[in-house]
C-alpha positions as CSV (number, residue, x, y, z in Angstrom):
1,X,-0.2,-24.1,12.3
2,X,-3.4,-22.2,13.6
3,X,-4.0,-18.7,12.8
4,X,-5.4,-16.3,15.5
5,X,-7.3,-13.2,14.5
6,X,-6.7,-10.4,16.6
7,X,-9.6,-8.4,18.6
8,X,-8.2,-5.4,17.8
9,X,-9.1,-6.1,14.3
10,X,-12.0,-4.6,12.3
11,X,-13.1,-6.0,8.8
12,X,-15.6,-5.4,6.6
13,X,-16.4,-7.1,3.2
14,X,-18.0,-5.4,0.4
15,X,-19.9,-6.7,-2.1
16,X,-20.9,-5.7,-5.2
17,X,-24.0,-6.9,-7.4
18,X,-24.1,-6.3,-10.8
19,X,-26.1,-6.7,-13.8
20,X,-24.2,-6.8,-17.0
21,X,-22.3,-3.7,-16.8
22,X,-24.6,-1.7,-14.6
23,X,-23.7,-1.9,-10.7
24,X,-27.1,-2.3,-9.4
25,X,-26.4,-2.8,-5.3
26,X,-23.4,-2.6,-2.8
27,X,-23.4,-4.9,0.5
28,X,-21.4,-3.6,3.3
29,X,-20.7,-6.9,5.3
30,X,-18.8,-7.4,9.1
31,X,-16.4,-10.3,8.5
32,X,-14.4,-9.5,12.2
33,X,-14.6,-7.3,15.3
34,X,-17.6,-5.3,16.2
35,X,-19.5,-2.8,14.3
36,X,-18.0,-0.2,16.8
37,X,-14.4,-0.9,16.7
38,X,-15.1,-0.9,12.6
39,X,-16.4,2.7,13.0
40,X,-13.6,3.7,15.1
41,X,-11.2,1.8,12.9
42,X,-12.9,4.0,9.7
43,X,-12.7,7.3,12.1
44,X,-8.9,7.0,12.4
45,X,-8.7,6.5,8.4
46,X,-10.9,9.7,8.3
47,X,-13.7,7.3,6.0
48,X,-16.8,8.3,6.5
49,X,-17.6,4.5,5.0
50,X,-16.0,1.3,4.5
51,X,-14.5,1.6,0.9
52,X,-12.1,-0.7,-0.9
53,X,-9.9,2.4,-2.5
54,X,-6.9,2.3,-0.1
55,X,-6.5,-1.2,-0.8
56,X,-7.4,-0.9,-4.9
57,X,-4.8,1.7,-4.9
58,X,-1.9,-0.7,-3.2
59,X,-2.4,-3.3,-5.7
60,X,-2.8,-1.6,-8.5
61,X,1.0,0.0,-7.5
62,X,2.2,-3.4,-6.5
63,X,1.2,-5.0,-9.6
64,X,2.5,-2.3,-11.8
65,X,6.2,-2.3,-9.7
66,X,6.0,-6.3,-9.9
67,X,5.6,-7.9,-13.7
68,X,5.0,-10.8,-11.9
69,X,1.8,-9.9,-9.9
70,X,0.3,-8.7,-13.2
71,X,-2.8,-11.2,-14.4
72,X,-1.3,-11.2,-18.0
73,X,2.4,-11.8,-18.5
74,X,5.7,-13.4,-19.9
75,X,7.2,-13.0,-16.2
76,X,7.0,-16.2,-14.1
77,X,7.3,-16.8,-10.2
78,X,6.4,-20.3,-9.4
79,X,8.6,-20.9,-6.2
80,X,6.9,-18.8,-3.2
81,X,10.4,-18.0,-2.2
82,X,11.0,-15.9,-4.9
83,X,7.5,-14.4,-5.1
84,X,8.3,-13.2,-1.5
85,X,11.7,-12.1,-2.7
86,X,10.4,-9.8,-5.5
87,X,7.5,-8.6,-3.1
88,X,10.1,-7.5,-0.8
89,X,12.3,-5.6,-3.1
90,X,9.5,-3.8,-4.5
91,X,7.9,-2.6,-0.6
92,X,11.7,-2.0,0.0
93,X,11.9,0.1,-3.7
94,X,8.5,1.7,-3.1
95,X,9.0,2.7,0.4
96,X,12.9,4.3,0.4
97,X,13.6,4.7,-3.3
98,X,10.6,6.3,-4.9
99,X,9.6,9.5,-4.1
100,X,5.4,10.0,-3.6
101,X,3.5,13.1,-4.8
102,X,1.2,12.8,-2.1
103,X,4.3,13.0,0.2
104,X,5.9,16.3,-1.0
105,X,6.7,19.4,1.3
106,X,6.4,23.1,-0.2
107,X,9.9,25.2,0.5
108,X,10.3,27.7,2.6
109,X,12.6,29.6,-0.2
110,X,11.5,28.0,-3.8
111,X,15.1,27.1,-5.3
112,X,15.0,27.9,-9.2
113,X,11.9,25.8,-10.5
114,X,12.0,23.5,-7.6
115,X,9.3,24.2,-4.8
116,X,8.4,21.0,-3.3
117,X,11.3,19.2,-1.6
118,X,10.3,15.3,-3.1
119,X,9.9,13.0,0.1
120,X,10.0,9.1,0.2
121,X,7.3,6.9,2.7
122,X,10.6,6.8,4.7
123,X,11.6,9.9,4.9
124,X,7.6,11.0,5.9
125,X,8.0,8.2,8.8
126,X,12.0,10.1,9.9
127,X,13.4,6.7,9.2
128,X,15.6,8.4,6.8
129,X,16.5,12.1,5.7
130,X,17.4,11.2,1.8
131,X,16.2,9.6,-1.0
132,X,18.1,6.1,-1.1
133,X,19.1,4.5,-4.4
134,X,18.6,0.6,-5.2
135,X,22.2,0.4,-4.8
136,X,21.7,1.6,-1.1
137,X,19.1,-0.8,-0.6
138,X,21.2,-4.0,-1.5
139,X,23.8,-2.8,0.7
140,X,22.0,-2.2,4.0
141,X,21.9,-5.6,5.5
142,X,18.2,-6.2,6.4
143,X,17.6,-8.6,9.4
144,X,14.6,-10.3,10.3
């Protein structure tokens, strides 16, 4: 089965040069799309410059939800099938169970100690108005 990369999409490698442990030059590369829909791509993100920490961020979280995406450990996932079943439950976990910082909302009348009202990815996208608990995930029947 062939592949086809969209237009619509804009990426950049970036490569860095080092010399021991000094990083002596960084390479900003076009691997697809132009350089202008890259630029507009970076002006939605509100970059000024490609920059890898979005993605550095992601899978540093993934790997730290997911013992078996870590590059040293016990934990074992040989069949793809269940490396795409343990990917799943942690985007599922990360996305409706755990509650982001980043995500947070200040309220209007501080309760006690509580001033920020703690908000999930989907409760920031209105998929949701709650918190969900794992048990709530592995009941919702999820269709592809």
């Amino acid at each position: 089965m062939k592949y086809r990369i969209p237009r619509t999409l804009a990426h950049v490698q970036i490569v860095k040069r080092r010399q021991g442990n000094k990083l002596e030059a960084v390479t900003v590369a076009k691997a697809h799309g132009s350089w202008r829909r890259i630029q507009q791509a970076l002006e939605v993100l509100g970059y000024q410059g490609p920059n890898t920490s979005t993605v550095e961020r992601f899978n540093a979280t993934a790997r730290r939800m997911n013992a078996h995406q870590v590059r040293r450990s016990l934990a074992f996932a040989h069949r793809p099938q269940t490396r795409e079943a343990l990917d799943s439950w942690s985007m599922a976990v990360y996305n409706w169970v755990r509650p982001h910082r980043s995500l947070r909302q200040k309220l209007a009348v501080p309760e006690g100690k509580r001033r920020y009202q703690p908000r999930t990815p989907a409760m920031a996208l209105g998929l949701t108005q709650r918190i969900w608990s794992e048990a709530d995930v592995l009941r919702t029947p999820a269709y592809p």
